[in-house]
C-alpha positions as CSV (number, residue, x, y, z in Angstrom):
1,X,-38.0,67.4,146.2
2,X,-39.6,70.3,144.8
3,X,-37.7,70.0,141.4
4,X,-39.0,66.2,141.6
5,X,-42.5,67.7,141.9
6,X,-42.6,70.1,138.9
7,X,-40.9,67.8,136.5
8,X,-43.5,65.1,137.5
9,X,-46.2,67.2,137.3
10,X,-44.9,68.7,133.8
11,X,-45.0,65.4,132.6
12,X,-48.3,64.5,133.2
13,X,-49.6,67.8,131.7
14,X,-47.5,67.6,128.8
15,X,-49.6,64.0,128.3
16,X,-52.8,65.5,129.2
17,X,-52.1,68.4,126.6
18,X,-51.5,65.4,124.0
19,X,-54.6,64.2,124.7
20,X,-56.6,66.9,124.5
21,X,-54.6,67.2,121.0
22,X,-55.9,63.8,119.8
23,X,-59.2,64.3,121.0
24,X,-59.7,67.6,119.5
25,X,-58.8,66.4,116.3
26,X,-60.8,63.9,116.4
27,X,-63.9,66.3,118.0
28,X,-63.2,68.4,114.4
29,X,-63.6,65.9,112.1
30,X,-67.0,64.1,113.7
31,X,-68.7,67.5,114.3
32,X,-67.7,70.6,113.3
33,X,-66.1,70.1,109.8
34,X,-69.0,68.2,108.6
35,X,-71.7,71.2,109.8
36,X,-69.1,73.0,107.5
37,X,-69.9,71.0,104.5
38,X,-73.2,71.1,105.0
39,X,-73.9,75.0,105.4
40,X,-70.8,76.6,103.6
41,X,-71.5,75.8,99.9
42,X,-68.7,77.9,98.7
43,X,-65.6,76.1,98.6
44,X,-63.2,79.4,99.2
45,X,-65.1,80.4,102.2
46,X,-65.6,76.8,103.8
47,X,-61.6,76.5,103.4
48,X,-61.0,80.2,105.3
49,X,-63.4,79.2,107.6
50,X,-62.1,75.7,108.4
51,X,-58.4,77.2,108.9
52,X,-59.8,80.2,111.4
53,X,-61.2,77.2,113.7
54,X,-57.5,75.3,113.3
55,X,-55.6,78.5,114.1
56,X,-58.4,79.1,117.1
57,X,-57.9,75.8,118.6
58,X,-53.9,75.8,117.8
59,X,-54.1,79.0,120.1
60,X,-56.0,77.3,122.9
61,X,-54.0,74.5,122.7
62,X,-50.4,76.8,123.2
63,X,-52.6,78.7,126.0
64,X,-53.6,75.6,127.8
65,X,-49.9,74.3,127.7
66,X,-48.6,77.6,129.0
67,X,-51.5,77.9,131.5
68,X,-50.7,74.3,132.8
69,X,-46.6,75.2,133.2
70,X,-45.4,72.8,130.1
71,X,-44.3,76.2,128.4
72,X,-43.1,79.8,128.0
73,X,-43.1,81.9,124.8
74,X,-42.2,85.1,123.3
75,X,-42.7,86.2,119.5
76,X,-40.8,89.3,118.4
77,X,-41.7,91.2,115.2
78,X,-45.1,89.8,115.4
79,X,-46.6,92.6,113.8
80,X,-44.7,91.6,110.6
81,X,-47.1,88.4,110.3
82,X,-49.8,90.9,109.6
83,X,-49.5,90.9,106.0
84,X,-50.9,88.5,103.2
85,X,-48.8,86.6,100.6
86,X,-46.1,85.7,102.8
87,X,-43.6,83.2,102.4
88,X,-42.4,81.9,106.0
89,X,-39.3,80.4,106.7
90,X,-38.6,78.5,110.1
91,X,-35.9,76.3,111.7
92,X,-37.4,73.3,112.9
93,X,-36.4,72.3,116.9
94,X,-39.5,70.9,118.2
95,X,-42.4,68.9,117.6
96,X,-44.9,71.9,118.3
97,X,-43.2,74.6,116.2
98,X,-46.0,74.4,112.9
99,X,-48.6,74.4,116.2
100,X,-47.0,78.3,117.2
101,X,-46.6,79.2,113.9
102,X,-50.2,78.7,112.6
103,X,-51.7,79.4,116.3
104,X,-50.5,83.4,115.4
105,X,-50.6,83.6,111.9
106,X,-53.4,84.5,109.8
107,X,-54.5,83.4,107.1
108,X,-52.2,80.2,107.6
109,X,-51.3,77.5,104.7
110,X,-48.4,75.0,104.9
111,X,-46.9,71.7,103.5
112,X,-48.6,68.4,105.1
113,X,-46.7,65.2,105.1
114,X,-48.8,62.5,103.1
115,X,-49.2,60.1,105.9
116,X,-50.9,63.0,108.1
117,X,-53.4,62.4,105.5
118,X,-54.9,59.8,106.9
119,X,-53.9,59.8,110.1
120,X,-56.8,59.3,112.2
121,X,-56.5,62.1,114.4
122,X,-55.5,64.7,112.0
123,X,-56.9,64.0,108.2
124,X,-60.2,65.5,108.9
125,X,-58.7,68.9,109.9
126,X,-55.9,68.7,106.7
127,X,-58.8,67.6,104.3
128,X,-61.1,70.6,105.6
129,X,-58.4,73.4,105.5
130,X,-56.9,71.7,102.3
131,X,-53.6,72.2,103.4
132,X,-50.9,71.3,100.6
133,X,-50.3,67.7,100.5
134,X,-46.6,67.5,99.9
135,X,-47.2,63.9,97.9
136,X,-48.1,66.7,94.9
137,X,-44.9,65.6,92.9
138,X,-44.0,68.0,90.3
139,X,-46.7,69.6,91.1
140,X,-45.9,71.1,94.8
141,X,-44.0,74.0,93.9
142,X,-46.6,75.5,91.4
143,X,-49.3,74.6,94.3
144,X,-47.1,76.6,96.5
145,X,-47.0,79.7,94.6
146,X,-50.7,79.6,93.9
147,X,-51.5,79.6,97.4
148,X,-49.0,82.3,97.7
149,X,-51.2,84.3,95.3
150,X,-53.8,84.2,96.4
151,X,-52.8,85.6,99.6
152,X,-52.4,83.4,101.8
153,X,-49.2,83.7,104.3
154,X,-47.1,79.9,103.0
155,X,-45.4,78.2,106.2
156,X,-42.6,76.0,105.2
157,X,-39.5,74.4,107.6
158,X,-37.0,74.1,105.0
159,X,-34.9,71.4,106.8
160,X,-38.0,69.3,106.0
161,X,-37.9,67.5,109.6
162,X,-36.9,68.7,112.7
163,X,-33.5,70.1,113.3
164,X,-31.4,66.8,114.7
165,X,-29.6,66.5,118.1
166,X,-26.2,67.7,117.1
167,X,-28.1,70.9,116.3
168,X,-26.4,71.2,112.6
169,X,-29.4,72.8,110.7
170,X,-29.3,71.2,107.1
171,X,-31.9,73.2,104.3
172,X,-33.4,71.8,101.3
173,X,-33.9,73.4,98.2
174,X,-37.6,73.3,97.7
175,X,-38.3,76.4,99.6
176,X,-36.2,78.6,97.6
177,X,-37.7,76.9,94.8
178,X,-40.6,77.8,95.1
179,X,-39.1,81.4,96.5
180,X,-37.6,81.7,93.3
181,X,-40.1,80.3,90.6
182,X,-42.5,82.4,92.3
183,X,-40.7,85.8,92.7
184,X,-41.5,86.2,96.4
185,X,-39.5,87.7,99.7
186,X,-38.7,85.3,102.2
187,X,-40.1,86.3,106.0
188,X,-37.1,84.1,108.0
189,X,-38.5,83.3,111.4
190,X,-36.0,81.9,113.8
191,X,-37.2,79.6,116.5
192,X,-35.5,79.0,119.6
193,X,-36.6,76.5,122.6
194,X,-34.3,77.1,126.3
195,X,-34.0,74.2,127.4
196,X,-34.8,71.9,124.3
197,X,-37.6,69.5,124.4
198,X,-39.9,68.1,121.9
199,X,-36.6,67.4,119.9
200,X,-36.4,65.0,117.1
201,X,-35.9,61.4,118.8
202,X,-36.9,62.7,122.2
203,X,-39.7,61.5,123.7
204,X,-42.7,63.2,124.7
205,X,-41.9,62.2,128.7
206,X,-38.6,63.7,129.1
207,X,-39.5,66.6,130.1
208,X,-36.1,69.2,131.1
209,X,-35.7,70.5,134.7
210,X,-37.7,73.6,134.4
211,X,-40.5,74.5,131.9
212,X,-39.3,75.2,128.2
213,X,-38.9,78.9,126.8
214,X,-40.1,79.4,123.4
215,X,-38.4,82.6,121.5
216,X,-39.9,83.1,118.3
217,X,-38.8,86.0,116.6
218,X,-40.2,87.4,113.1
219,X,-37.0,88.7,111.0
220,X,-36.9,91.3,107.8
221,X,-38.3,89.8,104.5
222,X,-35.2,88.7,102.5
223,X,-35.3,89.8,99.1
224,X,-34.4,87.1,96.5
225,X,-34.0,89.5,93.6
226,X,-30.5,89.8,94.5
227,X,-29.9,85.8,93.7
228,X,-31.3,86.2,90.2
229,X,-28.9,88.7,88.9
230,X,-27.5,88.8,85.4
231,X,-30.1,86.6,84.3
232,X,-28.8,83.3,85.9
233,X,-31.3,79.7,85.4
234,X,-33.7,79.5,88.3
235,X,-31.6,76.3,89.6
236,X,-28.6,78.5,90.3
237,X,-30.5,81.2,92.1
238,X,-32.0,78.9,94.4
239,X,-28.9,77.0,95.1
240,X,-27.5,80.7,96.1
241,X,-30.5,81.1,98.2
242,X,-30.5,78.1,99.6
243,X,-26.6,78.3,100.9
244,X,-27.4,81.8,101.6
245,X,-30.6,80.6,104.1
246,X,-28.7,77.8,105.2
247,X,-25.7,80.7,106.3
248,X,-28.3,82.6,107.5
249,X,-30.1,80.0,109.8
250,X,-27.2,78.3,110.9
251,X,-25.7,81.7,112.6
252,X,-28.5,83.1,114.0
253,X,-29.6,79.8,115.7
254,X,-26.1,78.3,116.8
255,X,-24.3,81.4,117.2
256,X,-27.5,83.0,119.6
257,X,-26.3,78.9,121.5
């Protein structure tokens, strides 16, 4: 009965917490972003200022879900994320993973799916932070690095959608593109969810029998030097990175399983 009564009650705050998503969202866009544009009249600082209030309300938002029982969560090596210029690698179980990732990370810029763009509930946050918009063509990887250079700490799931059911983690080579073209370290960041929920086809409502565990654990910076030896084309060196990653992702999340 009483397992009955948490998972029912998990349920309806996982909703609630939704909700509040939605409406927050929506809350940014009608009133705080516009007071933005109207009193910041420096681009740069407007931008810095709109991500601080997204990484603010990110935080409240994985607070509230802990403090209602959703969730748990852990992040090891956090003091590595307190450095600029940082190119952040994730695997990808869950629907709230960029949500952690951004909630503790300073500084925060990532890849936004075009559609987001005008999505009601989430455009006027994207617009405001100006968040890479990944319908950039050509020109997303040299976006990439430019925000990397300017210090800002680059958030990128390389399996481009969340990991599937069968758990086989699957990279793409546009992160160690831009790894490579742009001469940076990768930070790996392996993400781990005990029980798994928020899963890619799942929805929202089925909630496992006791509240979810989030492990998020901050890893060494990967050097990529060591893939662009003797000289080799920039295509080849990120085809060895991204088999390397893909190695390297695969073990520690399947293996750790």
């Amino acid at each position: 009965m009483l397992e009955y009564l948490s998972r029912g009650w998990r349920v309806a705050a996982t909703g609630f917490s939704f909700t509040v998503f939605g409406i927050g969202g929506l809350l940014l866009r009608v009133l705080v972003f516009p007071l933005l544009n109207v009193f910041v009249r420096r681009r740069q600082r407007r931008i810095a200022l709109a991500r601080g209030v997204i990484r603010m309300a990110f935080r409240a938002f994985v607070w509230m879900m802990r403090g209602l029982g959703v969730l748990r969560y852990e992040i090891v090596g956090r003091q590595r994320l307190q450095r600029g210029g940082l190119l952040i690698l994730a695997n990808h179980p869950t629907l709230i993973d960029t949500v952690f990732l951004m909630a503790f990370i300073k500084r925060a810029d990532c890849i936004v799916k075009g559609r987001l763009w005008n999505n009601p509930f989430t455009r006027g946050p994207l617009r405001a932070a100006a968040y890479i918009n990944n319908d950039a063509g050509v020109a997303l990887v040299d976006d990439c690095i430019a925000s990397l250079r300017q210090g800002n700490n680059l958030i990128i799931f390389p399996e481009g959608t969340r990991t599937g059911a069968d758990g086989a983690i699957a990279l793409k080579r546009g992160a160690a593109n831009i790894a490579v073209r742009g001469g940076h370290k990768v930070t790996p960041v392996i993400i781990r969810c005990e029980p798994p929920t928020l899963s890619k086809g799942e929805s929202w409502w089925r909630v496992p029998a006791r509240a979810a565990c989030f492990h998020i654990e901050v890893r060494e910076d990967i050097d990529v030097a060591r893939f662009m030896k003797d000289g080799v084309a920039e295509t080849i060196a990120a085809r060895r990175l991204t088999d390397y990653l893909q190695t390297y992702f695969t073990e520690e999340v399947q293996g750790h399983a």
